[in-house]
mmCIF file of the N, C-alpha and C atoms, coordinates in Angstrom:
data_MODEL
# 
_entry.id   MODEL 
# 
loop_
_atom_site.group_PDB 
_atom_site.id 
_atom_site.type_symbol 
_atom_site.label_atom_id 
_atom_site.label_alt_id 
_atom_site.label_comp_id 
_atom_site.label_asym_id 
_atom_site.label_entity_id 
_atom_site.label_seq_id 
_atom_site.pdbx_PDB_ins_code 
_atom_site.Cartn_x 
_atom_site.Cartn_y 
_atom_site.Cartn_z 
_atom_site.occupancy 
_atom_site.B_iso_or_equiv 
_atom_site.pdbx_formal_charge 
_atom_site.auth_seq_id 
_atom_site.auth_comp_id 
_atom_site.auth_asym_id 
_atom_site.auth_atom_id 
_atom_site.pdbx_PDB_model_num 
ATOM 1   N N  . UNK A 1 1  ? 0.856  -1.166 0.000  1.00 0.00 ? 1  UNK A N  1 
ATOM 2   C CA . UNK A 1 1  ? 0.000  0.000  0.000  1.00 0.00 ? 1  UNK A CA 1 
ATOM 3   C C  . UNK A 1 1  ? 0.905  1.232  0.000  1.00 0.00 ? 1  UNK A C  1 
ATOM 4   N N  . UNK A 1 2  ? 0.888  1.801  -0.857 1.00 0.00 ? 2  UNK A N  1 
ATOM 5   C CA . UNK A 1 2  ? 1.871  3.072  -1.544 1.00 0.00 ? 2  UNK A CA 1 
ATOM 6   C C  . UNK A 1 2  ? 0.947  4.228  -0.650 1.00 0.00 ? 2  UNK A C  1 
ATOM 7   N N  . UNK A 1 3  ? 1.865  5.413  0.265  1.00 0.00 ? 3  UNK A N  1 
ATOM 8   C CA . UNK A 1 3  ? 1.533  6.404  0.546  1.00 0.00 ? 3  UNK A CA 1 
ATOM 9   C C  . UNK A 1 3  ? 0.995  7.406  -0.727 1.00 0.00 ? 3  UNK A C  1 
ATOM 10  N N  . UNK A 1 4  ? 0.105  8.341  -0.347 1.00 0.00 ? 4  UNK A N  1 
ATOM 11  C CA . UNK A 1 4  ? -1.147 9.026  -1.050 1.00 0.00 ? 4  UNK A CA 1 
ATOM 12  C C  . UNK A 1 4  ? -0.442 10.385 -1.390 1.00 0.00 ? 4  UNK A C  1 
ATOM 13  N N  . UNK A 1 5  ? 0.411  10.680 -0.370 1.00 0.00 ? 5  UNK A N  1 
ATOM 14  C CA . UNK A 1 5  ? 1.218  12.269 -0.175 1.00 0.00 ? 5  UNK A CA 1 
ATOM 15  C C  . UNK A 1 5  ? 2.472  11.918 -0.156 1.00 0.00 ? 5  UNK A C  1 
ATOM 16  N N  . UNK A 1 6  ? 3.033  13.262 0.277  1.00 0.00 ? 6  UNK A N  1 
ATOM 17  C CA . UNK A 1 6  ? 4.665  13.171 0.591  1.00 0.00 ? 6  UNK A CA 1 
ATOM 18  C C  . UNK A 1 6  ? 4.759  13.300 1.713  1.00 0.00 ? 6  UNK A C  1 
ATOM 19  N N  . UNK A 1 7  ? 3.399  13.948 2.899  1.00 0.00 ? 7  UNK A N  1 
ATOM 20  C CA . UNK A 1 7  ? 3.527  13.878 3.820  1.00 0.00 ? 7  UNK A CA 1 
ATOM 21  C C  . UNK A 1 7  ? 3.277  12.699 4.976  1.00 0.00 ? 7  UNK A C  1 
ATOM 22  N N  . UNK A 1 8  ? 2.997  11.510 4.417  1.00 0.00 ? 8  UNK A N  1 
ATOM 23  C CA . UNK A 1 8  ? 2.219  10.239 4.587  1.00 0.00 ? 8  UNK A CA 1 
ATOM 24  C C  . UNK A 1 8  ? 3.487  9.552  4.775  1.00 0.00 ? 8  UNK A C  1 
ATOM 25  N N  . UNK A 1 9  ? 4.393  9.936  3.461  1.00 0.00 ? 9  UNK A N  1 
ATOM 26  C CA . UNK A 1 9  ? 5.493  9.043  3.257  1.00 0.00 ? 9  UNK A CA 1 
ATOM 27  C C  . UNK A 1 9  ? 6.677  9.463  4.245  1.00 0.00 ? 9  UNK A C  1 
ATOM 28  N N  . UNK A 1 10 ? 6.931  11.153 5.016  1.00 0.00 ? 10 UNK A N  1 
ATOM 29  C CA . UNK A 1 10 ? 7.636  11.484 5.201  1.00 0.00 ? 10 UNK A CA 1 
ATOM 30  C C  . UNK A 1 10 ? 7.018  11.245 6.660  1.00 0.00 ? 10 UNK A C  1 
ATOM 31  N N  . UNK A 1 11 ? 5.647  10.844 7.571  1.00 0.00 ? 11 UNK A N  1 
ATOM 32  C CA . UNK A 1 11 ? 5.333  10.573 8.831  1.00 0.00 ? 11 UNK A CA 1 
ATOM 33  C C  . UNK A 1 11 ? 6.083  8.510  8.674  1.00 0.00 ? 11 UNK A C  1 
ATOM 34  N N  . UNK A 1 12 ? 5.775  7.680  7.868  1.00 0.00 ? 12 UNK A N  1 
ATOM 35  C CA . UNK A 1 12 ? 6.281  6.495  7.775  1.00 0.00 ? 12 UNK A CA 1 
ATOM 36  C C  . UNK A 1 12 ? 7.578  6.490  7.814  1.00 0.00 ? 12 UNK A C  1 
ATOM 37  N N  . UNK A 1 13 ? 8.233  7.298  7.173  1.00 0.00 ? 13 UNK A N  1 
ATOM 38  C CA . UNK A 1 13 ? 10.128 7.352  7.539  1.00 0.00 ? 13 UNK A CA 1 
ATOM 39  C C  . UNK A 1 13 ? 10.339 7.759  8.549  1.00 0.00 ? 13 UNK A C  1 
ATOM 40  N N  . UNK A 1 14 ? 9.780  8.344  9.685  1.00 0.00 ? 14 UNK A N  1 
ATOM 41  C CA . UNK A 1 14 ? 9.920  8.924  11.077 1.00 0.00 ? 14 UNK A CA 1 
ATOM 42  C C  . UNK A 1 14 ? 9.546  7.300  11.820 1.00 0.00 ? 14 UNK A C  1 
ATOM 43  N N  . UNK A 1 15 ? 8.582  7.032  11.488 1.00 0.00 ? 15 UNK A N  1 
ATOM 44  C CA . UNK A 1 15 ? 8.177  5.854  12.420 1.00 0.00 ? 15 UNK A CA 1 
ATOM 45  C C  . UNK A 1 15 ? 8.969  4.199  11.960 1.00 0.00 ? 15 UNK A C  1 
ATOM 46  N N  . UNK A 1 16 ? 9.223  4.113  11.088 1.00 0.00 ? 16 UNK A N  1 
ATOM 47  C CA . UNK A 1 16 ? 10.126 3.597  10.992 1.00 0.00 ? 16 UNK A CA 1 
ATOM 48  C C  . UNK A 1 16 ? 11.730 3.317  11.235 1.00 0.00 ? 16 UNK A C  1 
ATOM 49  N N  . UNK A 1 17 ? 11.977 4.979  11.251 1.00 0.00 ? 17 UNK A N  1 
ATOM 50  C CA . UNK A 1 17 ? 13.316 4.694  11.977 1.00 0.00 ? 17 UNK A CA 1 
ATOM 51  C C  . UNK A 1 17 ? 13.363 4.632  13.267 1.00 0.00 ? 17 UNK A C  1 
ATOM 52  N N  . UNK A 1 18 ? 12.142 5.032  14.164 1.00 0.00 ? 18 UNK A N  1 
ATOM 53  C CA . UNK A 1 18 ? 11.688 4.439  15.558 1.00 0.00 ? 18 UNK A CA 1 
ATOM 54  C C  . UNK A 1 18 ? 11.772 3.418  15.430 1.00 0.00 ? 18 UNK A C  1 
ATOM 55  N N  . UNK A 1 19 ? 11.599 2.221  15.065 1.00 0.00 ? 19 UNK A N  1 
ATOM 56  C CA . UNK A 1 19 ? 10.711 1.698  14.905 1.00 0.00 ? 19 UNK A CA 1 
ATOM 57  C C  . UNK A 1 19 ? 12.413 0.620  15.130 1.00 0.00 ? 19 UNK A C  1 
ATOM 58  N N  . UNK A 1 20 ? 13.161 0.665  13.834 1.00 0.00 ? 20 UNK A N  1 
ATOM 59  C CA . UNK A 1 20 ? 14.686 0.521  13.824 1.00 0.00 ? 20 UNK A CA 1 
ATOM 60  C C  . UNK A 1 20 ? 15.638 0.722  14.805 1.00 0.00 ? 20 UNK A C  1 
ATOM 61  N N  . UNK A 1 21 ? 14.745 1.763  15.462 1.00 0.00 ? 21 UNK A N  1 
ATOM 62  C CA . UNK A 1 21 ? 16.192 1.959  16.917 1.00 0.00 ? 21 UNK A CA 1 
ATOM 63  C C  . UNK A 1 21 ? 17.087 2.769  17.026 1.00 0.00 ? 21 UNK A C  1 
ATOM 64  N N  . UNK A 1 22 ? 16.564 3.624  15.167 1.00 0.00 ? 22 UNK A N  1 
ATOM 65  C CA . UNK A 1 22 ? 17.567 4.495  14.492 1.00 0.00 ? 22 UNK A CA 1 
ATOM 66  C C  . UNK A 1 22 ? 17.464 6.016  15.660 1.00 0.00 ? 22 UNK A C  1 
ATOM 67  N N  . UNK A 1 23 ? 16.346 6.471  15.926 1.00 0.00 ? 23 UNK A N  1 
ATOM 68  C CA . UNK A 1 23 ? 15.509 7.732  16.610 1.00 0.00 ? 23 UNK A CA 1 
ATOM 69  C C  . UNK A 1 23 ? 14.547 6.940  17.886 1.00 0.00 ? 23 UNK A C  1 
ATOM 70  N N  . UNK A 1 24 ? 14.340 7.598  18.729 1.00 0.00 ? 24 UNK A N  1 
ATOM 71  C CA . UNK A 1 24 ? 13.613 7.761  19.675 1.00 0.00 ? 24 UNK A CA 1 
ATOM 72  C C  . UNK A 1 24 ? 12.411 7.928  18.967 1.00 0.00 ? 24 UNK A C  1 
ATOM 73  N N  . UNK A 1 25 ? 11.528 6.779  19.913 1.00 0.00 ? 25 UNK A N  1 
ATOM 74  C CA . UNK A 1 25 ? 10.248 6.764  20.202 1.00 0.00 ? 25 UNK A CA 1 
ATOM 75  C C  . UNK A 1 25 ? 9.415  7.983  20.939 1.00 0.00 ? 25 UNK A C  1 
ATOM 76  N N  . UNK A 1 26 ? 10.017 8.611  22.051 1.00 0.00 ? 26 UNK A N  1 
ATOM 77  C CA . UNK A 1 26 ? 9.216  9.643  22.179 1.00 0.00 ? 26 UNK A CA 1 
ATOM 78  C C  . UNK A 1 26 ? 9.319  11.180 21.326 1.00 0.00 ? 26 UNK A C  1 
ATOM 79  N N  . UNK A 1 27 ? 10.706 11.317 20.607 1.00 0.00 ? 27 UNK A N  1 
ATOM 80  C CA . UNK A 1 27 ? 10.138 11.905 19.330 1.00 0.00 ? 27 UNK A CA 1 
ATOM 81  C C  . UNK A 1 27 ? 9.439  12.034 18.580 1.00 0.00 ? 27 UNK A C  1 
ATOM 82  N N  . UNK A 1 28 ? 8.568  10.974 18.505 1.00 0.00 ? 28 UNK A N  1 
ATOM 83  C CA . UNK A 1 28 ? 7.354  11.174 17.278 1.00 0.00 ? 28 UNK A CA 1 
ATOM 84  C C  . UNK A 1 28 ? 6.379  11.600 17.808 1.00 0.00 ? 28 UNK A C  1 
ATOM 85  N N  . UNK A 1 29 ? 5.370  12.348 17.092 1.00 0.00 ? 29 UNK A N  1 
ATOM 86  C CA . UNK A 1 29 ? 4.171  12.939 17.552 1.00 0.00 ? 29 UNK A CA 1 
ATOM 87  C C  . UNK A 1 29 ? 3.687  12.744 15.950 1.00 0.00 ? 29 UNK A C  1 
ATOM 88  N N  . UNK A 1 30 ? 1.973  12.928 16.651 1.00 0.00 ? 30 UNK A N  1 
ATOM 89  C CA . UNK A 1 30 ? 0.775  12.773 15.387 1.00 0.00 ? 30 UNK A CA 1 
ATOM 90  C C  . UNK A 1 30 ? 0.375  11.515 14.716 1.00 0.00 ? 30 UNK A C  1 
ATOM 91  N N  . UNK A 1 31 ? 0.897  11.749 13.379 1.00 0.00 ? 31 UNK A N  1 
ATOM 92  C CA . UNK A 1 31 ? 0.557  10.793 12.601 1.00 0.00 ? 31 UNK A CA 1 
ATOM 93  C C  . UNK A 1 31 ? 1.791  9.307  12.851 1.00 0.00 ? 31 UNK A C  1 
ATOM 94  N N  . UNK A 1 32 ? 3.292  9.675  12.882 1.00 0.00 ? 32 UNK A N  1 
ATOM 95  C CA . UNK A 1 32 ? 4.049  8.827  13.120 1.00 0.00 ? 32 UNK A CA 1 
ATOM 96  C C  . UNK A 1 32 ? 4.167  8.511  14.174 1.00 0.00 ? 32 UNK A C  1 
ATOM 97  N N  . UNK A 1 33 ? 3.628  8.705  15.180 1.00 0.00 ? 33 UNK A N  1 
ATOM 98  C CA . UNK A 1 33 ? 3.049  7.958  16.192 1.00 0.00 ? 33 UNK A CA 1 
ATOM 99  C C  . UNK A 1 33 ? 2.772  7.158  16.231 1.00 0.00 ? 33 UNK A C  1 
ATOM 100 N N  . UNK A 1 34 ? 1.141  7.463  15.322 1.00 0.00 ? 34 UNK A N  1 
ATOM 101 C CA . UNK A 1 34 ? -0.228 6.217  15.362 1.00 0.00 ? 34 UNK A CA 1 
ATOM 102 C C  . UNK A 1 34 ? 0.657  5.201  14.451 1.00 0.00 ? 34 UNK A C  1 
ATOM 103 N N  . UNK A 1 35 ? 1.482  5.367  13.457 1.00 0.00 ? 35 UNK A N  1 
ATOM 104 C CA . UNK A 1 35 ? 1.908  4.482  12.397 1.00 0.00 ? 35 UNK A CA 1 
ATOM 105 C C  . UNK A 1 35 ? 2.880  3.730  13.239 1.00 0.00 ? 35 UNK A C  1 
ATOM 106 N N  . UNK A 1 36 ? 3.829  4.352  13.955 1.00 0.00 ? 36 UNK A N  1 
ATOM 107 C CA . UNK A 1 36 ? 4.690  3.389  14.753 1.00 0.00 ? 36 UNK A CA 1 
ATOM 108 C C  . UNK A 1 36 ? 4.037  2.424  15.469 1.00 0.00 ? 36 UNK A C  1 
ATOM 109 N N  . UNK A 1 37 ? 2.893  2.714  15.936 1.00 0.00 ? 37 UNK A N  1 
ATOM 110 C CA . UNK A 1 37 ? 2.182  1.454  17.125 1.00 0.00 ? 37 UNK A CA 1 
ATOM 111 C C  . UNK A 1 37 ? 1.453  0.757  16.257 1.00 0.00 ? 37 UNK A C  1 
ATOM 112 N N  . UNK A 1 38 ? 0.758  1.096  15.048 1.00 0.00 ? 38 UNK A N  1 
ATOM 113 C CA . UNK A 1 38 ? -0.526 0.217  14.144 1.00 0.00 ? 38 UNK A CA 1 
ATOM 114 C C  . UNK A 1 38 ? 0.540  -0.579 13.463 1.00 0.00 ? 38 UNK A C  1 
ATOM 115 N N  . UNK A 1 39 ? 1.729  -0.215 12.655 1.00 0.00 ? 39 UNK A N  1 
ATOM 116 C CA . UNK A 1 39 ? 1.895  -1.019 11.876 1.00 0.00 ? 39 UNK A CA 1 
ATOM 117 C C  . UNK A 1 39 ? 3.372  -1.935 11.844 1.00 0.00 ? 39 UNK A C  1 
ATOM 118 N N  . UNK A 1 40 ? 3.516  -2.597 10.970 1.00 0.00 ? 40 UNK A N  1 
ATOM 119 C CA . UNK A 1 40 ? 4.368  -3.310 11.459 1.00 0.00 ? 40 UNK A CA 1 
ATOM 120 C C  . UNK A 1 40 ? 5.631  -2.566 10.335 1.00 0.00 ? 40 UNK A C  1 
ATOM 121 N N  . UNK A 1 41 ? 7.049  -3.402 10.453 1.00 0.00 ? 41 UNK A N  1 
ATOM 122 C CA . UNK A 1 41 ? 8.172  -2.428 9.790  1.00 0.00 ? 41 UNK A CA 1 
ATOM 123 C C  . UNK A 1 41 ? 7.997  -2.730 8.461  1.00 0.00 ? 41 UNK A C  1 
ATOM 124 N N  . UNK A 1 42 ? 7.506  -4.038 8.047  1.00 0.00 ? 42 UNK A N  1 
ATOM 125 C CA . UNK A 1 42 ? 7.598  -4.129 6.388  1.00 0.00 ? 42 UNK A CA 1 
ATOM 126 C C  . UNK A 1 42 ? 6.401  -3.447 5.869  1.00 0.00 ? 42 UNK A C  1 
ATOM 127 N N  . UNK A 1 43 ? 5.221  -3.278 6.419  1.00 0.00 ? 43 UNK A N  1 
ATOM 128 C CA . UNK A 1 43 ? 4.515  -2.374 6.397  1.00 0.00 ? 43 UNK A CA 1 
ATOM 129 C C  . UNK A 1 43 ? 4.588  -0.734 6.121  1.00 0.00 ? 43 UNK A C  1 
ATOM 130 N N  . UNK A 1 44 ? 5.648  -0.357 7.139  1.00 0.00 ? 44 UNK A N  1 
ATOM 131 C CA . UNK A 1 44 ? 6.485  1.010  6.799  1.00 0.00 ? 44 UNK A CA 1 
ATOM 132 C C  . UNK A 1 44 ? 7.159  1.356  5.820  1.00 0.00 ? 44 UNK A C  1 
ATOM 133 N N  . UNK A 1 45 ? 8.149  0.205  5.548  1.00 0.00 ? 45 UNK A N  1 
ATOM 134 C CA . UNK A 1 45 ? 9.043  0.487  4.683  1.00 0.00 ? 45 UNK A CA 1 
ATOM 135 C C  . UNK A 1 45 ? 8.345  0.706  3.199  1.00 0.00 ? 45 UNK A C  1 
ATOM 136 N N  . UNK A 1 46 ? 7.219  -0.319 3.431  1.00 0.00 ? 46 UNK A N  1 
ATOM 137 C CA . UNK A 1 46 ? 6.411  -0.184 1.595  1.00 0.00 ? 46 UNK A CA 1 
ATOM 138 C C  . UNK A 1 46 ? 5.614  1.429  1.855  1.00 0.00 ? 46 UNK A C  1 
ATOM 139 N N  . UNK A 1 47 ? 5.257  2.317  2.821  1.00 0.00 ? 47 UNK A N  1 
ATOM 140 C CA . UNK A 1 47 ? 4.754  3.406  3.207  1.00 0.00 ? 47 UNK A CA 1 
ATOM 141 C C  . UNK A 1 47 ? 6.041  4.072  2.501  1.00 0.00 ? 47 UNK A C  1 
ATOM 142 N N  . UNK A 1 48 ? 7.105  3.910  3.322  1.00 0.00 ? 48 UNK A N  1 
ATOM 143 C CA . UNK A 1 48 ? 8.028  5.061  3.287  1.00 0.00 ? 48 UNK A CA 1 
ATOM 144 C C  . UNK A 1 48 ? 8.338  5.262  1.437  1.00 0.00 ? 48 UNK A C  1 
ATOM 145 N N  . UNK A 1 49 ? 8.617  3.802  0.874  1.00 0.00 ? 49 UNK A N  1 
ATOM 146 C CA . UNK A 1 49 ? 9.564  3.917  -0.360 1.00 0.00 ? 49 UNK A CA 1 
ATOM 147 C C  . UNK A 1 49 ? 9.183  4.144  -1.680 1.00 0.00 ? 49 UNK A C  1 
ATOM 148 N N  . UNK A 1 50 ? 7.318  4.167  -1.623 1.00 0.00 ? 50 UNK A N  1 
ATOM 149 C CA . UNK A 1 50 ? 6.621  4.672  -2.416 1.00 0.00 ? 50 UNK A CA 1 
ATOM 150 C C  . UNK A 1 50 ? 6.979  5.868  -3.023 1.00 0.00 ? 50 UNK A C  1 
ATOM 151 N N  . UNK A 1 51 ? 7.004  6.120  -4.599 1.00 0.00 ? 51 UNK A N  1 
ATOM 152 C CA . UNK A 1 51 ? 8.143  6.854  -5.208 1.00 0.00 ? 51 UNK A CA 1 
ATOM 153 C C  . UNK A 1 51 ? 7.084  8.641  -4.679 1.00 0.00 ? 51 UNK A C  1 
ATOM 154 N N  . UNK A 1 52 ? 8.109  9.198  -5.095 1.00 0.00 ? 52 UNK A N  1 
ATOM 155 C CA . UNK A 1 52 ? 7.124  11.081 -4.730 1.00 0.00 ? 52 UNK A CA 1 
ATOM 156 C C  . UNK A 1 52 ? 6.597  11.752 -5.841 1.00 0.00 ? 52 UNK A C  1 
ATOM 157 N N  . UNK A 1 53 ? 6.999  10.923 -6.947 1.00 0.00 ? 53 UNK A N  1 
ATOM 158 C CA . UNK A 1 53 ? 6.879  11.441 -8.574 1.00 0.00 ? 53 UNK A CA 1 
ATOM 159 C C  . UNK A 1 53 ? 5.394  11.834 -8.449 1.00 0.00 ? 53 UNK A C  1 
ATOM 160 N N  . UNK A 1 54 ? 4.877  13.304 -9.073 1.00 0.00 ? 54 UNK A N  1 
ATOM 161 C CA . UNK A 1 54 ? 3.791  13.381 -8.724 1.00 0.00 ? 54 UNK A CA 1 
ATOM 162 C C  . UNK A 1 54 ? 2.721  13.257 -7.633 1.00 0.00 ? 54 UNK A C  1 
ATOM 163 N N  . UNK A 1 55 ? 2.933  13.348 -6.259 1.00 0.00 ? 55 UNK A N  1 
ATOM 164 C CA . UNK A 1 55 ? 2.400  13.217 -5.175 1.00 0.00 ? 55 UNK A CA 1 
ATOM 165 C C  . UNK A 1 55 ? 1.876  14.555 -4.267 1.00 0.00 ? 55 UNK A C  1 
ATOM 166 N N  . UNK A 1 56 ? 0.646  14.540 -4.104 1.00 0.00 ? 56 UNK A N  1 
ATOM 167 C CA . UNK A 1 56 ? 0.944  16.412 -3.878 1.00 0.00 ? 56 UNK A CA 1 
ATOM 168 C C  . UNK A 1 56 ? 1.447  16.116 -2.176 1.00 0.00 ? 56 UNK A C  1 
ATOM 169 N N  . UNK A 1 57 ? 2.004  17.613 -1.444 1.00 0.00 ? 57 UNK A N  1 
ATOM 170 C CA . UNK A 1 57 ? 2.333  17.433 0.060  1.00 0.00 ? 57 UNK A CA 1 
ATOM 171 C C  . UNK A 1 57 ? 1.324  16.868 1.007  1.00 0.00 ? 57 UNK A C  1 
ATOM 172 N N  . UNK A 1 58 ? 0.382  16.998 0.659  1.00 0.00 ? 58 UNK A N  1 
ATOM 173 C CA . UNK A 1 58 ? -1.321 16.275 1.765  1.00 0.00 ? 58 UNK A CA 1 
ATOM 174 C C  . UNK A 1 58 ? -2.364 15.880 0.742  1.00 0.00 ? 58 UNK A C  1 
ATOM 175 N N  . UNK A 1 59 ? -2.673 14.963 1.146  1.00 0.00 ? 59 UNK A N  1 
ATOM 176 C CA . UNK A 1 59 ? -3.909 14.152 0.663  1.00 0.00 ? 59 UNK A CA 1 
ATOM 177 C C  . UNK A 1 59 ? -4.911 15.162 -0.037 1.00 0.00 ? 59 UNK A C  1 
ATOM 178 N N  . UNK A 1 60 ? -5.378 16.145 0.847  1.00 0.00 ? 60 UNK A N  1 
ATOM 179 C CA . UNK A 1 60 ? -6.089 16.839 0.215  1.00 0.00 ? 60 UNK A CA 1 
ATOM 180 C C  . UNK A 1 60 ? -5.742 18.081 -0.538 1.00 0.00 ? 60 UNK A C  1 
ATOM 181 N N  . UNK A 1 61 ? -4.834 18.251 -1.052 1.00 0.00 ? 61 UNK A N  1 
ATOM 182 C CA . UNK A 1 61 ? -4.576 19.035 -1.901 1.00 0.00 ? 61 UNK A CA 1 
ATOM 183 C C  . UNK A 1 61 ? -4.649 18.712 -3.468 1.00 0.00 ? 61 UNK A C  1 
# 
């Protein structure tokens, strides 16, 4: 499941590198939060690596 935005993709690279051990867990706030606890890392990584070609910054734009 390919992120929708760039900002989708850029909350999944935060929670993922939590997630890795790379960054602190209580660093994240919001959305990479909820993504660090719901999902799992191969889960993330297909979030994070989804290309940006054409993607606007938020969903609803």
């Amino acid at each position: 499941m390919p992120a929708k935005s760039k900002a989708q993709q850029k909350a999944a690279g935060a929670a993922l590198s939590a997630k890795r051990g790379d960054s602190k867990k209580s660093d994240l706030k919001g959305a990479s939060r909820d993504m660090y606890e719901s999902m799992s890392e191969s889960e993330l990584e297909d979030f994070a690596s989804s290309s940006r070609k054409n993607k606007p910054e938020h969903v609803g734009d």
